[in-house]
N, C-alpha and C positions, 0 to 999 in steps of 0.2 A: 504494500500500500504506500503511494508515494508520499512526501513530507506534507505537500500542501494540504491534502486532507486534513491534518491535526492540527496545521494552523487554522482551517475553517473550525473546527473544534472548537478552539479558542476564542474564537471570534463571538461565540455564542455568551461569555461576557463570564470571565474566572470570579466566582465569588471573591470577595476581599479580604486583607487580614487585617492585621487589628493594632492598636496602640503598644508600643514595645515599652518599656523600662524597667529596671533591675531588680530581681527581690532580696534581699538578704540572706548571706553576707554582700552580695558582688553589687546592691540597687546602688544605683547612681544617676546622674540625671542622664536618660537616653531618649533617642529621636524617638518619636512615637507614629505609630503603623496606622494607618487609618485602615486596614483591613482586617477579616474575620480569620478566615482560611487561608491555606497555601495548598493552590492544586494547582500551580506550574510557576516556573518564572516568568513565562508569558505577562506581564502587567503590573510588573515590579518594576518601580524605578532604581537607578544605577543610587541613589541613596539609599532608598531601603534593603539593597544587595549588600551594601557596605556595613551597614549597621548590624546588620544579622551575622558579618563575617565577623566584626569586632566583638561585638557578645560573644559568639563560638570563643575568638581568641581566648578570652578570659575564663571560660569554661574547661579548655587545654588546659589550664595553669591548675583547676577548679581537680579535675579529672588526676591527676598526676601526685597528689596530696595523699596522705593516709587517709583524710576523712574527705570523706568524694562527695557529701549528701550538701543538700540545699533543701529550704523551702516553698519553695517558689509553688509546687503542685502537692500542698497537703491537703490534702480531705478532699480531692479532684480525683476523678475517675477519668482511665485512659484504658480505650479498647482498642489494640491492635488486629483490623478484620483483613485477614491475608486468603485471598481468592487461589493465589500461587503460592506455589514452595517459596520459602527466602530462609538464607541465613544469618546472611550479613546485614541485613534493613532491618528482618524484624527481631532479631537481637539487638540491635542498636538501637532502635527504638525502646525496646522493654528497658535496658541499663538508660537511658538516656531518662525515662520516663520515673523509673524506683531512684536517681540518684535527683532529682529532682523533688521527690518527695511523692508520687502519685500512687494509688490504686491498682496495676494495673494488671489487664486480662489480655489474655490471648487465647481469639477464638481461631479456632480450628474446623476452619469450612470445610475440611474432610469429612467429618463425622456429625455435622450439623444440617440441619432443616433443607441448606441449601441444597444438599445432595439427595434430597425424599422430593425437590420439584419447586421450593420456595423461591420466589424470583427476591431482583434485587432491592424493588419496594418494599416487599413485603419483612425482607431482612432490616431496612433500614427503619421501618414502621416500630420493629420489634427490639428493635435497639435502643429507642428514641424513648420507647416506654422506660426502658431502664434507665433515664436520664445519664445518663453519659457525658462527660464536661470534651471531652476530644475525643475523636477518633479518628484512628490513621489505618488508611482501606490499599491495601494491593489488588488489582482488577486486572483482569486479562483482556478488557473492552476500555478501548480510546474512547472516554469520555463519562465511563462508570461511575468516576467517581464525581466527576462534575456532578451528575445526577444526585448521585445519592446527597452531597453535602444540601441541593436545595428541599429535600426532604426532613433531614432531623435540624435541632432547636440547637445541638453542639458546634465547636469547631472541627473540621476536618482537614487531616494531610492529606494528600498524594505521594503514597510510597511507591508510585508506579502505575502505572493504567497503559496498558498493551504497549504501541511502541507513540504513545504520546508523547506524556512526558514524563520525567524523575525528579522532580526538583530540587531536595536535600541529596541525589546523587551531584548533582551540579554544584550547589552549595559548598559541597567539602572537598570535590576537584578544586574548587579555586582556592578555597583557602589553604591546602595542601601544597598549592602553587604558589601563594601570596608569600605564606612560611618559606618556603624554598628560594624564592629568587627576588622575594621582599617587595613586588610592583604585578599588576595583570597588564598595567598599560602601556602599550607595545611591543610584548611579547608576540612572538609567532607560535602560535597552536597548532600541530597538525593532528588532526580525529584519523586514524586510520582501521579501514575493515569495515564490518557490514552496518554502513549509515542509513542504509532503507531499512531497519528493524529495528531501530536501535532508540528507545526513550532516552536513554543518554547521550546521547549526541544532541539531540534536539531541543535538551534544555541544557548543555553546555554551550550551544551555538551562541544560543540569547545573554545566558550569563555571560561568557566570555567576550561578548563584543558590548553588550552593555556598560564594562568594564577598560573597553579600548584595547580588547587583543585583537590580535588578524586571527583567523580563522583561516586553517586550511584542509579539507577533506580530502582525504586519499582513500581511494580503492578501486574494485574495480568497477566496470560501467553496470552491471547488473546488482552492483549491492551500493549504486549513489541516484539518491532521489529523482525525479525527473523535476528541471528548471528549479535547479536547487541553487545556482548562482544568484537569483532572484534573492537569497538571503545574504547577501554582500559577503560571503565567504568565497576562498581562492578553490578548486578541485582540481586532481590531479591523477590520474590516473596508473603511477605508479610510480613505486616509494624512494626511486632516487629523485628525481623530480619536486615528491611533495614532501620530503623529509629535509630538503636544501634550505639551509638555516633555520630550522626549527630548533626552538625554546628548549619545546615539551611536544613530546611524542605520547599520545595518548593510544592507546589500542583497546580496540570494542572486538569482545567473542560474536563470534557467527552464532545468529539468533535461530538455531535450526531451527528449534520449538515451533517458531512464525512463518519458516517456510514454506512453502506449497509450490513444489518444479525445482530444480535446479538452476542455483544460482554460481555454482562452482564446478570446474569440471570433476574434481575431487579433494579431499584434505592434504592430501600431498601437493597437489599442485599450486593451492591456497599458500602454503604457508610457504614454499620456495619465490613464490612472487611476492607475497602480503604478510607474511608471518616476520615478526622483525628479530632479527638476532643480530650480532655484531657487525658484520659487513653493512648491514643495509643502516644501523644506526650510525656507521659513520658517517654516512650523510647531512646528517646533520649537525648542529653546531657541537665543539666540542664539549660544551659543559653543557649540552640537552640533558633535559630528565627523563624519564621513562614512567607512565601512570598506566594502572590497569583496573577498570570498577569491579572486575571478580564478579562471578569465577572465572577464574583462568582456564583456558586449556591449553596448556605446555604443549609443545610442538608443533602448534597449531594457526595462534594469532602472534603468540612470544614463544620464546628460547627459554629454556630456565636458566641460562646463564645468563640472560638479559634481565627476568625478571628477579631474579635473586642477587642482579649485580649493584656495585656501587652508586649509580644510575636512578636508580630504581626508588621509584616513591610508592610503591603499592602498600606497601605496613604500612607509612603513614595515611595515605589516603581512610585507613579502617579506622586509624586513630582518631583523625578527623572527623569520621562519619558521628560516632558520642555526641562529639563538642554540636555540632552543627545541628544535632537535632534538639538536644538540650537547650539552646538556643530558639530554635524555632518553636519548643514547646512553653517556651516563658513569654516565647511574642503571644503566643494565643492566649496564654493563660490570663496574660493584663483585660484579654476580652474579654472573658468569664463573666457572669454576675459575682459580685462583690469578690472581681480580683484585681 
């Protein structure tokens, strides 16, 4: 499905999020969010991206401590509703949410109502009754969870919705970036591997040029959107080309899950052209980084001696991911009734 669909997606108008500022210990005076939710970066503006990376920063320092807790979400209820497998979002979320101080649950749409034929209203109906202060929904349908947020009374994240968007994956690529080479603005990006499937790309694209990086997509012509230039990013269609003076080398897994035909002649052939290991990241600048949102598939999209090398921001990116939600869970939480 090409990009521009889930821009039309968007277009249908992202719930808002909310008034940001600090609770104690870290409250201090901070910008405040006039929105409710966060289901894309789609309709952030480049301050409110910033604000949320600076709270994350503080939350790293928060995270890194013997004593990790805050109160920012006590006596708040937080339901993490996961439609897909995740490990790394909705673990991050659950720690992001208990160090926070929250309530929280994790439902398992394996073994719930949804799998006996309950659609996604009637889930969100059923949620709603249990007053819920946030919930943060993983969906396999571009635009689920747009839906469901105008349905309950809570705040809602976006931990994913098909190949929409991810917005806390976006979130904690940059600040992972920010950390590393201390600026977003004028860096060279290059997203390489399957951008027609890929929710993260799609909200890195927005973050990262919101911020003043170049944007540059590499792969190959069956895994890059059609009239994807229209998003003022550079595309290349192969990685000595789109890796030449790049920053940061970001690498997206082949979203088989979402395939339908052949998009690759085979996995061998993928990673000898696309898959990056040391030859092909000389191409890029010498002190490029290497990002990967996980999971990895070793041999495949990276080398493990790419991904395991000096180079290499993938641990911190996981590190990040904590900070960034914990961050996003205190912007909402100021939205709360009496927070």
């Amino acid at each position: 499905m090409p990009l521009i669909s889930f821009v039309d997606w968007r277009s249908i108008g992202l719930a808002p999020w909310l008034a940001f500022s600090y609770a104690a210990p870290l409250m201090s005076g901070r910008p405040l969010y006039p929105h409710r939710h966060l289901l894309g970066i789609e309709g952030l503006s480049r301050p409110d991206i910033e604000a949320l990376l600076d709270t994350a920063q503080d939350y790293v320092a928060l995270s890194r401590q013997v004593e990790k807790k805050a109160a920012t979400l006590r006596g708040r209820t937080q339901i993490n509703l996961f439609f897909e497998p995740s490990t790394r979002t909705q673990s991050s979320f659950e720690i992001a949410g208990k160090r926070l101080g929250a309530d929280v649950m994790n439902m398992s749409v394996s073994s719930s109502s949804v799998k006996k034929g309950e659609t996604l209203l009637d889930t969100a109906a059923t949620l709603n009754a249990m007053r819920p202060d946030i919930i943060i929904v993983r969906h396999h349908a571009a635009g689920a969870v747009n839906l469901l947020a105008r349905k309950v009374d809570c705040s809602v994240v976006n931990a994913g919705d098909g190949a929409h968007e991810h917005p806390t994956q976006a979130l904690l690529d940059v600040l992972t970036i920010r950390r590393a080479k201390g600026r977003i603005e004028g860096l060279v990006v290059a997203i390489c591997g399957d951008i027609l499937h890929s929710r993260v790309a799609r909200s890195n694209i927005i973050c990262l040029a919101a911020l003043g990086a170049f944007v540059r997509l590499v792969g190959p012509s069956t895994l890059l959107p059609a009239e994807v230039e229209r998003f003022g990013v550079e595309v290349a269609s192969d990685m000595r080309s789109g890796l030449a003076g790049a920053d940061i080398v970001m690498m997206l897994r082949l979203q088989r899950e979402r395939m339908s035909g052949t998009f690759v002649p085979s996995v061998r052939e993928y990673f000898r052209y696309f898959g990056l290991d040391r030859e092909k990241l000389s191409f890029a600048k010498p002190d490029a980084l290497v990002m990967h949102p996980g999971p990895m598939n070793r041999g495949v999209e990276i080398a493990s001696d790419v991904a395991d090398g000096a180079q290499s921001l993938i641990r911190e990116q996981v590190e990040m991911g904590v900070a960034v939600r914990m961050a996003v869970l205190e912007a909402l939480a100021r939205h709360l009734p009496n927070g």
